[in-house]
C-alpha positions in Angstrom: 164.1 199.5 123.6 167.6 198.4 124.8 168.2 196.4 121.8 166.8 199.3 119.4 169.5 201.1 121.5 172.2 198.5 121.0 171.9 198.1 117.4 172.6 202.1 116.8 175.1 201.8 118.5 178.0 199.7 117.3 180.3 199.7 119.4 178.7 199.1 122.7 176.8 196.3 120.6 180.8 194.6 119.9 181.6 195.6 123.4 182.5 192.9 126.1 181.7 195.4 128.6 178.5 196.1 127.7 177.0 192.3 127.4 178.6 191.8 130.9 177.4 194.6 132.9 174.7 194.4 135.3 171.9 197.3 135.4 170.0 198.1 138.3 168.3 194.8 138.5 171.0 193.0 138.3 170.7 191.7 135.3 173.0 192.4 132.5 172.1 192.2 129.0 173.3 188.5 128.2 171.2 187.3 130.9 168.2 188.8 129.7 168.9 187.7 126.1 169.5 184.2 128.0 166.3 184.9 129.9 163.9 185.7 126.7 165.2 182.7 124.6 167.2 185.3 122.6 170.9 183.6 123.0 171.1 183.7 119.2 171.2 187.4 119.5 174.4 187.5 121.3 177.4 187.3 119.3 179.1 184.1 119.5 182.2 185.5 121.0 180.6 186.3 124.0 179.2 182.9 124.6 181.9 182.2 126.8 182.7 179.9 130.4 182.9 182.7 132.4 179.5 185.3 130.7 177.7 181.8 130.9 177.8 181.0 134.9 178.0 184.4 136.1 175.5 184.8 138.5 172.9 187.0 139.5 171.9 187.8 143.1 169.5 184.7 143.1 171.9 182.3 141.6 170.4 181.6 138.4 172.9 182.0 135.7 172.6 182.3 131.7 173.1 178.7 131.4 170.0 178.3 133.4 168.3 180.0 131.0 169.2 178.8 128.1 168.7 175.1 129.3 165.2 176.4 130.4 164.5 178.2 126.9 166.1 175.0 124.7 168.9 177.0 123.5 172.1 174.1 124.6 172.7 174.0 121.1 173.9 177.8 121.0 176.0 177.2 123.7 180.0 175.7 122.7 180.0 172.3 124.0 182.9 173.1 126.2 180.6 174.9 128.6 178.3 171.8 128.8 180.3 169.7 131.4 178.9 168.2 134.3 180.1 170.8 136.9 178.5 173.5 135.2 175.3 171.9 134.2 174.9 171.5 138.0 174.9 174.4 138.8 172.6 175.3 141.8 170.1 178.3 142.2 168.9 180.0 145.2 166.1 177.0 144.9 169.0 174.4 144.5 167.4 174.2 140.7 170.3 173.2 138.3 170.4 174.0 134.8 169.6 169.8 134.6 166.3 170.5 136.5 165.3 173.2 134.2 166.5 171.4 130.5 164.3 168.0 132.4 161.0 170.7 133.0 161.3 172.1 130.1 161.4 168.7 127.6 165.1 169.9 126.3 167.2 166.7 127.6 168.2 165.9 124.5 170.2 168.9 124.2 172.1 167.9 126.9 175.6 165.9 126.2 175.0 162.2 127.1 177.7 161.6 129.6 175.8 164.2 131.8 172.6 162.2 132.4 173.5 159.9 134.6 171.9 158.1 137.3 173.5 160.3 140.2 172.6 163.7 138.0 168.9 162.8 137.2 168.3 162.3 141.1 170.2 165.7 142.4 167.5 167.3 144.5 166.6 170.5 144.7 165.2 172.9 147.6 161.9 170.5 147.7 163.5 167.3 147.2 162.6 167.2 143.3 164.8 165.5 140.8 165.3 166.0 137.6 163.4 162.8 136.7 160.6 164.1 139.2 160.7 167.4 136.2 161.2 164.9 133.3 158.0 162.7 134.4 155.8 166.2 134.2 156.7 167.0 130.4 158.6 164.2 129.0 160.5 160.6 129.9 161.0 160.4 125.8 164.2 161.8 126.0 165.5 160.0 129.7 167.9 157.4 128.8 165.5 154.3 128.8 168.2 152.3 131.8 167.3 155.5 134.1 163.6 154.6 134.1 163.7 151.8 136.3 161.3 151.1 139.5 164.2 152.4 142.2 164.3 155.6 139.9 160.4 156.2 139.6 159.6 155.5 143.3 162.5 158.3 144.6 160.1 160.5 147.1 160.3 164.3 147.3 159.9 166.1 150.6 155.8 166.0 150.3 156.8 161.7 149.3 155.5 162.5 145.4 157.6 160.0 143.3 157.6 160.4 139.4 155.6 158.3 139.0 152.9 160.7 141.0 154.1 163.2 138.0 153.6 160.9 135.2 150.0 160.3 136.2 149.0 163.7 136.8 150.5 165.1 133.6 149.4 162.3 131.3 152.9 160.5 131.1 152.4 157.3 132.0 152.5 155.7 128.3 156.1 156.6 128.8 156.8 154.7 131.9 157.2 150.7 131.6 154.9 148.4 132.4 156.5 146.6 134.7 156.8 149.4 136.8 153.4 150.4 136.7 151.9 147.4 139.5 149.6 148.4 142.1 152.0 148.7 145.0 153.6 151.3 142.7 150.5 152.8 141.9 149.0 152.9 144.9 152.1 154.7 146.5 150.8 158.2 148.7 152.6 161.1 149.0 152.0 162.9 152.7 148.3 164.2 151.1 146.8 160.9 150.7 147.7 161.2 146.6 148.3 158.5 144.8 149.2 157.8 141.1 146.3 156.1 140.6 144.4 159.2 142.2 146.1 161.9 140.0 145.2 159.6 136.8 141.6 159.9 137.7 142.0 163.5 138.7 143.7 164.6 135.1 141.4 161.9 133.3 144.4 159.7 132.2 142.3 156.5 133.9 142.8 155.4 129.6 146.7 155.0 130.5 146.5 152.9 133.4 146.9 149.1 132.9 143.5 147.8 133.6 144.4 144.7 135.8 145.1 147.9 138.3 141.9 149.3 137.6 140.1 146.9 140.3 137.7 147.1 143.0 140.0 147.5 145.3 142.5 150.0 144.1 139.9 152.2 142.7 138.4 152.3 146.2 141.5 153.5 147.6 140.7 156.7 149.5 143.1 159.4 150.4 142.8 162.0 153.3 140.1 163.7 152.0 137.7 160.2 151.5 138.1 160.5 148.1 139.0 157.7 145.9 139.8 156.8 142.4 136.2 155.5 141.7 134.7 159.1 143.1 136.6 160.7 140.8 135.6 159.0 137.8 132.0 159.3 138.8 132.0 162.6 139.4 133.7 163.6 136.3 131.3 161.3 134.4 134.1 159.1 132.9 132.8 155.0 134.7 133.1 154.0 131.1 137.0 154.8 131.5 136.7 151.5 134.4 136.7 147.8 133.2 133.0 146.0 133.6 134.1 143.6 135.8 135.2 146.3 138.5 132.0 148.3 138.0 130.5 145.0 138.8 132.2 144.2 142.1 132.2 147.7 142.8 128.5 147.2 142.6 128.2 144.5 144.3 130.2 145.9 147.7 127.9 146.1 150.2 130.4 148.0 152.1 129.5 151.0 150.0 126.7 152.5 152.8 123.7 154.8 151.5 126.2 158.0 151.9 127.6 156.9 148.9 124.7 155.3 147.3 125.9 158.3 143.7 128.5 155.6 143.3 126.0 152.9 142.6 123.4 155.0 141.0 126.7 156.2 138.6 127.7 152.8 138.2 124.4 151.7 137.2 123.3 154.0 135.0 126.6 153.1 132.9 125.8 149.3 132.7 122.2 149.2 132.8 122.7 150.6 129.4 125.1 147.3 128.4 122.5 144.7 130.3 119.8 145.5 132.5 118.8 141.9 134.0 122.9 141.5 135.1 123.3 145.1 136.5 120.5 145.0 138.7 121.1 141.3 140.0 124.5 142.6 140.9 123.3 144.5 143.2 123.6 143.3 147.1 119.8 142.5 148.3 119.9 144.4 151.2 120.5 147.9 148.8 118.2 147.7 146.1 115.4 149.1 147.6 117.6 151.9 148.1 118.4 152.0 144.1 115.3 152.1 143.4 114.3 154.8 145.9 117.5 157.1 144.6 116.2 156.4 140.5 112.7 157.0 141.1 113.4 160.6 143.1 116.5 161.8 140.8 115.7 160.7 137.0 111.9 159.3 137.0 110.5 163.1 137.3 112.3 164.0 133.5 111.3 162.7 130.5 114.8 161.1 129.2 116.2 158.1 127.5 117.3 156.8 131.2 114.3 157.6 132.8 112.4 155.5 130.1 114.9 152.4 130.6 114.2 153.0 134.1 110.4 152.9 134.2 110.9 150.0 131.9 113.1 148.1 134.7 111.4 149.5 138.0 108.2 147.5 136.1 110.0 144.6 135.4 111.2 144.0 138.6 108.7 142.8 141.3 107.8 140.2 138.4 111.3 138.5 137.0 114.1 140.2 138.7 113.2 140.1 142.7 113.1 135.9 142.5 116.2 135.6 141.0 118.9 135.0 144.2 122.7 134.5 144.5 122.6 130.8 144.7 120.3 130.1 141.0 122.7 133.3 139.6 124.5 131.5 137.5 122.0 129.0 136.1 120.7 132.1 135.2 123.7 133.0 133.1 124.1 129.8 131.3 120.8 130.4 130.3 122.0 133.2 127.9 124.4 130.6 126.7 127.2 131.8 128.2 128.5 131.9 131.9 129.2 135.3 133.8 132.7 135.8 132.3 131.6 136.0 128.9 128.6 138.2 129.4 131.5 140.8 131.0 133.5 140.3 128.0 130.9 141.2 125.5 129.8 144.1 128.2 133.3 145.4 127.7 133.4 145.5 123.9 130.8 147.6 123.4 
């Protein structure tokens, strides 16, 4: 309406009093043009230093806006130095923080995005690398995304890295900086990277030398780790064999968490039936078979079949077979234990 207003009339439209002055909000109309992602609609001549960081009664200024909306490139380069584009807000957010959140770095002058800039924090410690990680690290200078950078902790200790993994980033972060003691960093929750991979289902972006046994049996506060995630979300195929395997083989892993193995070995006894179930600690697979034969023998389905199949099988060939003769056993396939995992891991 106020623009249907504006246009009719001319001369408040051409008026530097009228893109200036605030209405009852506080706002005045090149703030709100700023705030909508309609700087184009405000004549160029009033683009100016002092329209751009006026602010309103919470700080935030039309430069805010415009870095938040991706509209840099409307505003004369001569507003875009390094004083102005830091700028803080009643949150300490700088029109840095917001261009980072936002994906539009790379409307922001070079010189600007320093090392010093990228880590300003704001009210909750964030930086605006700790922004960048959430939507993009493709426009970060690539000599800013180093280990020192990534690890900087916010108030609640998330580190971009925490960001990268929860908002499926991580491709963009090198590999060198991805190790375990990186991964396995916790904010004051118990997170972890590693954690908010499995949480968002990015577990596909994670190096798999991190995806081990004991990583993804890292727990947080809650008790809940990496590997109960993936079960519960029904995504084990997302884990290398070779983990499943050892994870399989823990016999720290008590009967109140006997859906991890039942998970677990549902995935692989699809891949090989005789090598999943011998992988299984002694002293727990009476309690496999007591968890199959009460939660998938009563239905008619493709596991339950493969199941009655093995349960069948077992007092006769599998029972015999003990740790020590295991890998006799797996020569006799021609091939040792390593290469059975290998082929398990291709298909």
């Amino acid at each position: 309406k106020e623009l249907h207003i504006m246009t009719l009339n001319k001369t408040n439209y051409l008026s530097q009093t009228y893109w200036t002055t605030p209405n009852d909000k506080g706002k005045t109309p090149l703030f709100e043009n700023a705030w909508l992602g309609q700087l184009d609609r405000v004549p160029k001549h009033f683009i100016t230093m002092e329209n751009m960081i006026a602010k309103n009664s919470k700080g935030m200024t039309p430069l805010h806006w415009a870095a938040c909306r991706g509209q840099l490139d409307l505003v004369p380069n001569e507003i875009l130095t390094e004083e102005n584009m830091l700028i803080p807000d009643y949150q300490n957010n700088t029109p840095l923080h917001l261009a980072a959140a936002k994906g539009h770095l790379h409307q922001v002058p070079a010189p600007i995005l320093t090392e010093q800039n990228m880590l300003c924090r704001n009210f909750l410690g964030d930086t605006p690398l700790h922004f960048a990680s959430k939507r993009s690290l493709n426009c970060v200078p690539p000599a800013l995304i180093t280990e020192k950078n990534m690890t900087v902790k916010n108030d609640d200790g998330g580190t971009p890295i925490h960001n990268a993994a929860l908002h499926g980033n991580l491709n963009q972060v090198p590999i060198n900086i991805l190790t375990s003691a990186n991964m396995l960093l916790k904010d004051i929750y118990g997170y972890t990277p590693l954690y908010n991979a499995a949480v968002q289902k990015h577990l596909k972006q994670v190096p798999k030398h991190i995806l081990n046994k004991e990583n993804m049996l890292t727990e947080n506060q809650g008790d809940d780790s990496p590997l109960f995630i993936a079960v519960c979300q029904g995504r084990v195929h997302e884990i290398p064999v070779k983990t499943l395997l050892d994870c399989l083989s823990d016999t720290e892993i008590d009967h109140a968490k006997m859906h991890y193995r039942i998970s677990i070995f549902d995935h692989l006894f699809r891949k090989n039936p005789l090598l999943t179930w011998l992988s299984i600690p002694e002293s727990h697979r009476k309690a496999v078979i007591f968890a199959l034969s009460t939660a998938n023998l009563s239905q008619d389905t493709y596991e339950a079949r493969q199941y009655k199949k093995l349960l069948a099988a077992m007092p006769a060939e599998l029972e015999k077979w003990t740790d020590d003769n295991l890998e006799s056993w797996y020569l006799s396939f021609g091939s040792p234990k390593d290469t059975l995992i290998e082929e398990m891991e291709k298909e």
